[in-house]
C-alpha positions, 0 to 999 in steps of 0.5 A, spaced: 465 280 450 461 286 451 455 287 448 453 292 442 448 296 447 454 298 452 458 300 448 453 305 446 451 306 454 459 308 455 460 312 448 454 316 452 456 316 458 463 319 456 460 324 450 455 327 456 461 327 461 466 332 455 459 336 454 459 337 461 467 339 461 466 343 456 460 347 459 465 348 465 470 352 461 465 356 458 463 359 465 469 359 467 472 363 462 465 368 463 468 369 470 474 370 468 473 376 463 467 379 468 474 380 473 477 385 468 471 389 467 470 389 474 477 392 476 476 396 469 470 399 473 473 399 480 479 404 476 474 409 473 470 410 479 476 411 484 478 417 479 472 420 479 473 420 485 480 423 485 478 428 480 474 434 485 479 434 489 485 436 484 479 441 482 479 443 488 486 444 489 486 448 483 481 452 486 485 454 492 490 457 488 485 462 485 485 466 492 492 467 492 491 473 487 487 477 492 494 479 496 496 482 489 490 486 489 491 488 496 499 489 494 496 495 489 492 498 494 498 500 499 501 506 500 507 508 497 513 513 498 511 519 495 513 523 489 518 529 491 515 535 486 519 540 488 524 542 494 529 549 495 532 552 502 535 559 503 541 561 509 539 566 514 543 573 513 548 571 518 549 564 514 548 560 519 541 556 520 537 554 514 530 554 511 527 549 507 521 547 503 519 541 500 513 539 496 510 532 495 505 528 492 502 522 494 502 518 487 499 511 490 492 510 495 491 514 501 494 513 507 496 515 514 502 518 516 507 518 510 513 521 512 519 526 509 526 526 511 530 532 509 538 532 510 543 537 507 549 535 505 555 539 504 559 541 497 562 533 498 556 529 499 557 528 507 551 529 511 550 535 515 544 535 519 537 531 518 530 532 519 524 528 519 516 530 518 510 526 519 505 529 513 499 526 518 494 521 519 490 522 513 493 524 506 489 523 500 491 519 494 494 524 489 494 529 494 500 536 494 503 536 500 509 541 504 513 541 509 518 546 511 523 547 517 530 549 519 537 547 519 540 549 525 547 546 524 548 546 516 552 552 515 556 548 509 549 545 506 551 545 498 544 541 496 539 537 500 537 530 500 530 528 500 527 522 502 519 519 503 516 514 507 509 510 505 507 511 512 500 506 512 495 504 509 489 507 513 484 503 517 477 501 515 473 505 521 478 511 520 474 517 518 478 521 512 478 528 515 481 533 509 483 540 513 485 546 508 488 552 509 491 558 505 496 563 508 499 570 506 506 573 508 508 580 509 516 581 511 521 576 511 525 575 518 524 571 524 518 575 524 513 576 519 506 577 518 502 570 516 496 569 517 492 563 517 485 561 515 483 553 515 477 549 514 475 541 516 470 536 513 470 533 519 464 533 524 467 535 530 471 540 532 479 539 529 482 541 536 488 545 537 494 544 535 494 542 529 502 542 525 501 548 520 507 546 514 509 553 510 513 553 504 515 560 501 516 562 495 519 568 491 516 573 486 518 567 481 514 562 484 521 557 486 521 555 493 526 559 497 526 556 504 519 554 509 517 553 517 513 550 521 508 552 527 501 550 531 494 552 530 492 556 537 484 554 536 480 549 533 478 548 527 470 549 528 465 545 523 463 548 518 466 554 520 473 557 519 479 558 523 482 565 521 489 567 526 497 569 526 501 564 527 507 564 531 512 561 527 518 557 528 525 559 524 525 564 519 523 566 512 528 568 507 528 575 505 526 574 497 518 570 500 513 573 497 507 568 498 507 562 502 503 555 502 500 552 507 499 544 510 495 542 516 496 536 519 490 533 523 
């Protein structure tokens, strides 16, 4: 038969032993709870490290608006202002005027196409003109030329080419003329006088675009021809042209484009 004192020893013992126990349970639910906060800190380090990069890529897309910006700046095909021709006296060759106005930015050589139609729209001859390798933005130009094989022309279908955009080392050289005409036929009297921006002599032969035009300012017809000289710097270039084609029997007063 066991003493009062061991069983006081065991009673001990056994009330240590479960304050141990529950000591345990104690520190491990302490690390069990440390885990979620340690995954939970993990999760949040890892998206702030994700979030520059979609900020990045939300920044690359901001240049994508420079090709809309540089999209405006292209040349465009020019306005067709105004336009007219006129048969010969024998009605078997055409000339034709055509006026245009570059509406978009500068540009290097935009083109005119002109074709004549006959009374059913069908096609008869065509011609394209380049109007150079500088045309300044809202700038008037003129083309004229002839139709050799259109005796049946009823009307004249005009159309423009943008041509390109101008290069950056480019230097921009704006050429000026005026003319006046007397007489009419395959022989009349222009005279010429042109002048440069440019620095240097804009050598010869330069296209020199004519539209005439009547006594009620309409566009009856137009031609073409090359300067014989350069235009000097700082100077004037004044001569007589030879033309090609013909100016109808109503010109009264010519327009003039010079092409560099």
């Amino acid at each position: 038969m066991s003493s009062p004192h061991s069983r006081i020893a065991t009673s001990a013992v056994l009330f240590c032993a479960a304050l141990v126990a529950l000591a345990g349970c104690s520190s491990g639910d302490a690390a069990d709870s440390a885990s979620p906060t340690s995954a939970s800190s993990s999760v949040t380090t890892e998206s702030a490290a994700t979030k520059p990069n979609r900020q990045s890529a939300t920044t690359t897309t901001t240049p994508y608006s420079v090709p809309r910006t540089s999209d405006r700046s292209e040349p465009i095909a020019a306005e067709v202002v105004e336009s007219g021709w006129s048969l010969n006296e024998s009605g078997t060759q055409v000339s034709y005027g055509v006026r245009v106005r570059n509406t978009g930015p500068a540009a290097s050589f935009p083109s005119v196409t002109v074709t004549a139609l006959d009374a059913d729209g069908v096609p008869l001859e065509t011609k394209q003109s380049e109007l150079g390798s500088y045309v300044a933005a809202g700038a008037d130009s003129y083309i004229g030329g002839t139709l050799i094989n259109s005796a049946d022309i009823a009307d004249l279908q005009i159309t423009t080419d943008p041509g390109q955009s101008l290069n950056r080392s480019q230097q921009p050289v704006v050429v000026t003329g005026e003319a006046t005409i007397s007489g009419s036929g395959y022989s009349p009297r222009i005279v010429l006088t042109a002048q440069s921006n440019s620095l240097e002599p804009v050598d010869s032969p330069a296209r020199i675009d004519m539209v005439f035009r009547d006594d009620s300012g309409a566009i009856v017809g137009g031609t073409w021809a090359y300067t014989q000289s350069a235009i000097p710097v700082g100077g004037t270039l004044k001569e007589a042209p030879f033309i090609s084609g013909f100016a109808p029997s109503d010109s009264t007063s010519v327009e003039v484009t010079i092409s560099e």
